[in-house]
Structure formats: C-alpha cells, structure tokens
C-alpha positions, -999 to +999 in steps of 0.1 A: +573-782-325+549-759-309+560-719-307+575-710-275+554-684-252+572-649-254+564-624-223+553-588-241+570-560-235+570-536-204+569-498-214+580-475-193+580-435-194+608-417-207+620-396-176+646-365-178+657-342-147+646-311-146+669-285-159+667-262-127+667-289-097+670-318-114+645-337-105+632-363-126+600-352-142+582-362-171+593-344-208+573-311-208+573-280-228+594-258-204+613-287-189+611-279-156+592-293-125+563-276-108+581-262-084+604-246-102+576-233-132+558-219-100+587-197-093+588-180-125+559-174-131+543-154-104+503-151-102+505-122-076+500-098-101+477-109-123+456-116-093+462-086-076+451-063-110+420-044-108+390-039-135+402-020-161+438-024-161+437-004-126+468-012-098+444-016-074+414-037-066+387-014-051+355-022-031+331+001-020+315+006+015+283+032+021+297+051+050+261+060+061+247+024+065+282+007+068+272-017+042+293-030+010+286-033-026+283-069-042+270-050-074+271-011-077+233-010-073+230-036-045+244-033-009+245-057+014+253-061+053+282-078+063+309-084+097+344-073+092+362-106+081+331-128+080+325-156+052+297-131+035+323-103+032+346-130+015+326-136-008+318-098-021+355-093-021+361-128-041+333-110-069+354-081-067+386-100-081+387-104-119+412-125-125+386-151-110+362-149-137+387-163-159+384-204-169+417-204-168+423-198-132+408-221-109+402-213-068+410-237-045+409-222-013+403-185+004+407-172+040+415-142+054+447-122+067+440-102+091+439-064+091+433-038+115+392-030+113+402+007+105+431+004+079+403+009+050+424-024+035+411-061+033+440-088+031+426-125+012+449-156+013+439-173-024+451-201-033+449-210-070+456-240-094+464-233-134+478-246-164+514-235-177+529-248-205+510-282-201+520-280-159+494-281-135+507-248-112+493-244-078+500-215-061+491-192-027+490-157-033+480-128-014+453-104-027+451-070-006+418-049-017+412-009-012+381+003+007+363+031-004+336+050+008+307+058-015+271+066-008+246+033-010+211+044-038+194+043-008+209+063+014+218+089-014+180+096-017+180+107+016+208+132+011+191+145-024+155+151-011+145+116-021+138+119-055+105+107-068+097+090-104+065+077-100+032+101-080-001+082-073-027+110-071-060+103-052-093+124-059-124+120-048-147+148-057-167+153-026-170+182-003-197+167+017-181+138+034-152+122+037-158+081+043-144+071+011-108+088+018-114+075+058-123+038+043-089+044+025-067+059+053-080+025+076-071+001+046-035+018+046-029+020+080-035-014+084-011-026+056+022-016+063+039-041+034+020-012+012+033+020+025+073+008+030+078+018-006+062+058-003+089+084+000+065+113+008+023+116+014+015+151+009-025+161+013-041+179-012-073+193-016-098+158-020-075+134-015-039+129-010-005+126-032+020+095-029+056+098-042+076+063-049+112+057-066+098+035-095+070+026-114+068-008-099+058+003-064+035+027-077+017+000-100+014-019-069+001+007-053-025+015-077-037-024-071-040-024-039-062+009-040-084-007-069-093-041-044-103-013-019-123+013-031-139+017-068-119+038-085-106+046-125-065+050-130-049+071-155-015+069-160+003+098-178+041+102-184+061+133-185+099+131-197+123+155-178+153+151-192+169+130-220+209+118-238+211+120-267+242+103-271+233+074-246+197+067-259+187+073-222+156+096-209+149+103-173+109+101-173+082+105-145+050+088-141+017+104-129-007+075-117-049+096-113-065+074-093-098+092-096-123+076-067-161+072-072-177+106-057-202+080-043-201+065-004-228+043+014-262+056+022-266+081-006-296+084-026-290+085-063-308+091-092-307+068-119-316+084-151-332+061-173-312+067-205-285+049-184-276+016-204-277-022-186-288-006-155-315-026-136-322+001-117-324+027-147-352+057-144-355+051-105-340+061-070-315+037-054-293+034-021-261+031-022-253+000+004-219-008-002-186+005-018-157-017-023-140-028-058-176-016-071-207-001-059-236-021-046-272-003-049-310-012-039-338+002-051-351+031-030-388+028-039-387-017-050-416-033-067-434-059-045-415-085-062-383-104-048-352-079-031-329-100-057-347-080-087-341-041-068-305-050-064-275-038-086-237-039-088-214-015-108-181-013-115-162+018-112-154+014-153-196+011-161-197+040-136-174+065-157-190+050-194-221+065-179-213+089-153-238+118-164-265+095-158-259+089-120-268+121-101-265+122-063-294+138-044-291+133-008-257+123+011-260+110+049-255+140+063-292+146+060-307+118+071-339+125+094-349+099+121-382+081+118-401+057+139-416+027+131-453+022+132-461-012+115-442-036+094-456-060+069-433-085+050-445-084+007-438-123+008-465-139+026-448-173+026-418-158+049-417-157+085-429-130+105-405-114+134-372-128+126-349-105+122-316-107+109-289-110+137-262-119+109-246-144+080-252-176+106-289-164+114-306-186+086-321-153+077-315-133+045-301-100+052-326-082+033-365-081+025-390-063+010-420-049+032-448-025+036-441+000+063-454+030+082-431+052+101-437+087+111-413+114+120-390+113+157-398+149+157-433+152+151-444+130+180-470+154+199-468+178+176-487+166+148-503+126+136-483+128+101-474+096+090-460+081+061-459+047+038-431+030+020-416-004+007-383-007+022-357-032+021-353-032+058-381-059+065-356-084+083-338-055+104-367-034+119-398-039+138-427-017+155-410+004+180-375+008+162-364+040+149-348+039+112-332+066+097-342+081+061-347+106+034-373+131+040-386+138+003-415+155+011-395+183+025-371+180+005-358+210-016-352+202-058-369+164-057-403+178-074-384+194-102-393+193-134-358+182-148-356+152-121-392+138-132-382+136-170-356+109-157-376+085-143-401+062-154-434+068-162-442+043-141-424+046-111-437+068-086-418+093-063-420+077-027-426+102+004-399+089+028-369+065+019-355+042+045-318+037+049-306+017+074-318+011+109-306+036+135-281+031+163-299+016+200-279+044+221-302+075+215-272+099+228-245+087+204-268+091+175-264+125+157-298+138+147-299+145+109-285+178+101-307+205+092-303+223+058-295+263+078-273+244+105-255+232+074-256+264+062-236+282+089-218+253+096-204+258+059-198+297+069-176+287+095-152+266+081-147+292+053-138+317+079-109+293+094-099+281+059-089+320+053-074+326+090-059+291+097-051+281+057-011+272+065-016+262+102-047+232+093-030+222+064+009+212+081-014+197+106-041+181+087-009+167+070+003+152+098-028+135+115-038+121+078+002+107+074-002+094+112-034+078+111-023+062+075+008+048+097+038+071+079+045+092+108+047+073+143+060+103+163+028+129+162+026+151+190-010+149+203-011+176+225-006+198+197-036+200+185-053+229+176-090+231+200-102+262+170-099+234+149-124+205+166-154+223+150-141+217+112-148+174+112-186+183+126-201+169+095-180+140+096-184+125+131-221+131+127-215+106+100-199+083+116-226+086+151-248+073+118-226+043+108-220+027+137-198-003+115-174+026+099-173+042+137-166+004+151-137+004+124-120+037+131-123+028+171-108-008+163-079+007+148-068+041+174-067+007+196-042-014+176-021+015+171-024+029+209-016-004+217+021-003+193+022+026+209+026+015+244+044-017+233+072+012+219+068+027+249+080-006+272+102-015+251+122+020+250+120+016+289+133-017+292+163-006+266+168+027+288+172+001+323+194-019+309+214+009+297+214+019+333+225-017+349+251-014+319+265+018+335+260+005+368+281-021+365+308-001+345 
C-alpha cells in the first residue's frame, strides 16, 4: 500500500486582547496595544527637558545682528518660522541626540513674532517594552538674548590677539610703503579681517582677532614686497586651574630699506654676490630685489644682473650700503649711443615684452649735463644698460658722481674691486617725454631746507598731521570709505614734496597711483547713485503712502 499524503500543519499566532481596550494584539511585555502604551507613557517631557537637567529648552538670539546661535560660537541668519530656524531649534533639543528616539516629522506652531517663545510640532517613533510607540508632542523653546563674538567685539573695543607691525627704515622716500598701500587697497578679501590700522612712524600697525588672519596677512605682504617676519609671543594672562592662557602675537614684518633706482654699494666681502665690490641699480622690488650693475663689463647684460631675496639680504645686510636714493637724480642728455654687441641691431628700441627686443643692453654712451648746455662743453662717458631705451637726443636721468659728496672716500674705495673703476655719471632710467611734469633732481641745500621745514610742522602740527595722516593712509588702503576731502590741511601740501618729485620720476609708480584714485572715485560715485536711487524710492514709497 502506498502512504497516504498528509497536509502539514497551519500555525497561527497566539493572539490575546489587550488588557485596557481589549483589542487583540500580539503577547507583549506590558500587554497592552499601542495606543494604549502611548497613553502612559508620555514623551512630552522628556522631550521638552533642557541640557542639563534644566525645565526649559533655551536658544539664544544676538539682539544686535538679530541672528541665532546653532553652536555658541557660531551665529547664523534666519526668518521667523522658516525651515533654517527649524533646524537650529531641532539642534537645540537633546532628547534628539538620543538612538533611542527617532524623528519622524517637525513643523511649526505658530507664535506671535514678539513672544520671545518658539512652538515645534515633533512627532517621534520609539521602542517601549518591545512596542513600537509613535507619538506627536509639542516642544515650546525660550528665546534669549545674548550678544553674538562678533558683535561683542564691537562693544569691548574690539579686542586684538594678533599685531602685524610694518617697518621700513627710510626717511628719504616712501615708494615701498606706497607700493604697499596700492597692493592693499586693491585687495579687499585681505583687509576684511583687520580690526584697526594705526600709523606709526615708518610704516603702519594692523590689529586682527587671531593668528590665522594675521599669518595670512603676513603672506600676502611677503608676495608683495621683500620683506623678513619675526613673530614674537607675549602671554597676558593665564588659569591655572583650566590649563588655559590668553596670549598675543606680534608679527615684525621688517621691509627692505631699499626701493627702485637706488644706487648701492656692494661691498665685496658680500658672499654669492655677482655683483660683489661694485655699484649696482636697484631696478625692481617685489618678493626680492632685482639689481644691475651700475658701471657693467662689455660683456652680455645677463652677467651685470642679480636677484636677492630679502633672507640673503638680512644674512648680509652690512655689506649693502645705499649711496644715492631718487631723490637726487640729475637730468642728462644724450650725445651718442653705441651698442657693446656689434652683431645687434642698431636703432631699435624697446617699445615692450611683444617688441622682439630685449629690454635691456649694454652700450657706450655720452651724455652731458641738461644744465650745463651754454654754460660750459662738459661731457661725460659711461656703459649703461639703457642701450635699447635711449637714443641721441633723449634725456636720461642719473647719478652725478663727480659732484657727488662721500663717493671719493677712502672707506668706500676699500670695498670695491681693484679692478673696477669708479664711473663719472650712472644712468638710471630714461626720463619722462613731458618736460613740465618731470621734477628736476633735487639739489643737496633745497633738500636741506626742505628737511628744516618739515621739522618745524612736525613740532607745531605733531597731533593734527598724524589723526590725519592716519586717515588718508587707512582711506587710500580702502579701511575708511567716508574721508572728508575738504578737510584737508593746505600747511600740510608742502610735507609730500620729496615724494611727488619721486613719483614726476617714475612715471609707472605715478600711472599706478592715478589708475587706482580712478577705480576708487569711480566706487565712489557708483555709492553715490546708488544712495540716490534708494533715497527716490524712499520718496515714491512716501508718496504713495
């Protein structure tokens, strides 16, 4: 006989009611359905309990910038009842950061804007006794006012931590701090971060909140201008029982005392100088210092050419000695010009990067002095690196050594080379075309009494210039956009002589400065139309009212 097919079993659930409604539910630990657990147990207030233990769930507002506080050192806009404000409130709830409470949903109640209360509709899913509960509760948070780190600065004289000093040791002109007061003014990502720009005697002091700006800072001011940084810290106060210290940083950014077109002396003790126990130019100051050799051998320009960094500078600073600035350069006029290389064309002239002509050359040339035309037939010879900028006719401007006071002295010969010989005349740069915007050099007594003069302001004027000189530096650097112009003291023209006789000199640094009171006249005016625009429709506003 074959076995007869038996159906297997069917197994069911053992169901019992539930011992409050009796609904049938499957066997749990509290015997009861979810409805009924969810009644018992309440999740009100365990959501509605603040850090700590506290009744209350507090979140902070800045009542200066209106903004509240996701973390207590980071504010952050938001609209009353919008999705980012539900979202700082939900952080401020810690019941949430448990894993045993899941959120499901969140919207808002809504409150009156004034009521310092914000009312959140949570609901919430979590385990009891081996139930899944799901509940809607109501969470109601406290709004309180406390001051934001940034506006508290403002309200505590903004506290600094970190002060970039810059220094550059010159009292005979000012194009390094001017090359620096253009690359600021035209960076504004740089100065967002300064709290304060005082002026100080040289250069200028910067105050930041934190080292990080200032390090920043201190980078940005390297790629600019040659210059060594010394950083020094200072503690001001300390806890002992917290292991804590409140410490400031001073950043000395000491600049190179050099700027383009002096004449410097190279002793010849200075080590891996090219240019060692001769006289250079300086033709260039950026991250380092470019020079050329005032007096060249009749070789190729490449070889009278030298670049230093502002490190190699300050290993070997004794043995670069500045002996005439660009203040006291003396116009000449060119008689002849005779290129060294003989293979090179004759009469081009360089006219830029995309002329096909190298920017410099050596050559043999005769100039004689602007000023001694019909008064005398004095004339002098020189190699210059000018050859592809000048030709017979053009006036140069130079070094007159010959009449020079201190370049025949003893001291200064026992530098240089036995070999090199001291020229009469050293050629700079070529002079500017306009004859009436080019400042004849300045003589030695006009600098004299020019000198004289500004020491007899400095003692009546001292406070008056310096809040002022304050403000026109700051403004020009781009802090302070609301400078009164018509302020300005007219005693106190005289005192930047030397300097715009400078810049009539340098017609690129003078193209510079121009280029930029342009870009900022021209925010300016764009502030100005807006503000105008704002004010009319202020009036249609009213108008219509």
């Amino acid at each position: 006989m074959s076995p007869t097919a038996t159906t297997p079993p069917v197994l069911t659930s053992v169901q019992i009611p539930c011992c409050v409604c009796g609904t049938m539910i499957l066997p749990n630990a509290a015997n009861q359905c979810p409805t009924c657990l969810a009644q018992e147990f309440n999740l009100t207030e365990r959501l509605q309990r603040g850090p700590a233990g506290q009744k209350h769930i507090v979140i902070h507002q800045c009542r200066n910038c209106r903004r509240f506080a996701r973390t207590p050192t980071r504010y952050e806009f938001a609209e009353h009842e919008s999705p980012e404000l539900l979202s700082i409130c939900l952080k401020h709830i810690p019941a949430l950061n448990q894993h045993d409470l899941q959120l499901v949903d969140a919207s808002w109640i809504w409150t009156e804007p004034h009521c310092m209360r914000l009312k959140v509709r949570l609901t919430v899913r979590t385990e009891l006794l081996s139930v899944v509960v799901q509940q809607r509760v109501m969470v109601e948070l406290h709004v309180q006012f406390q001051m934001c780190p940034e506006c508290n600065r403002d309200f505590t004289n903004r506290t600094w931590h970190a002060l970039v000093q810059v220094r550059q040791v010159r009292n005979d002109s000012k194009k390094g701090l001017a090359a620096l007061e253009m690359a600021l003014a035209k960076n504004k990502t740089i100065r967002q971060h300064v709290l304060k720009v005082d002026t100080k005697k040289n250069g200028f002091d910067f105050y930041f909140l934190s080292n990080t700006h200032a390090q920043t800072f201190t980078n940005f001011l390297q790629r600019v201008a040659a210059m060594r940084i010394q950083r020094t810290t200072k503690m001001v106060s300390a806890d002992n029982h917290s292991n804590t210290a409140n410490m400031k940083t001073t950043f000395m950014a000491q600049m190179v005392p050099l700027c383009r077109d002096d004449l410097v002396l190279i002793h010849r003790k200075a080590a891996g100088s090219k240019l060692a126990g001769s006289l250079a130019i300086v033709t260039k100051v950026s991250s380092t210092i470019q020079f050329v050799g005032a007096s060249p051998k009749r070789t190729h320009v490449s070889d009278s050419m030298m670049e230093l960094s502002a490190d190699q500078y300050y290993k070997t600073e004794k043995h670069y000695q500045m002996l005439q600035a660009g203040h006291r350069l003396v116009r000449f006029v060119v008689l002849d010009v005779e290129l060294c290389d003989e293979q090179a064309p004759s009469g081009q002239l360089y006219e830029g990067p995309h002329s096909g002509v190298e920017k410099y050359a050596l050559a043999d040339v005769t100039v004689a002095r602007e000023s001694d035309f019909g008064v005398n037939d004095e004339m002098f010879a020189c190699v210059t690196h000018l050859g592809h900028w000048i030709a017979a006719g053009d006036v140069v401007l130079g070094y007159d050594l010959v009449n020079s006071v201190g370049t025949d002295d003893w001291e200064m010969q026992e530098q240089l080379h036995g070999g090199f010989t001291l020229p009469d005349v050293v050629l700079v740069k070529k002079a500017p075309r306009n004859k009436e915007t080019a400042a004849v050099g300045v003589d030695e007594q006009e600098g004299q009494k020019r000198m004289t003069k500004k020491r007899e302001r400095r003692k009546r004027y001292k406070e008056g210039r310096k809040q002022k000189e304050l403000e026109e530096t700051a403004g020009r650097m781009g802090f302070f956009d609301d400078i009164n112009e018509e302020q300005v003291d007219e005693e106190g023209e005289d005192v930047d002589a030397d300097f715009e006789a400078e810049l009539a000199n340098d017609p690129e640094l003078a193209a510079e400065l121009l280029n930029l009171e342009r870009d900022l006249a021209q925010l300016d005016d764009g502030d100005v139309v807006a503000e105008g625009e704002d004010n009319q429709l202020v009036e249609e506003d009213n108008q219509d009212s």
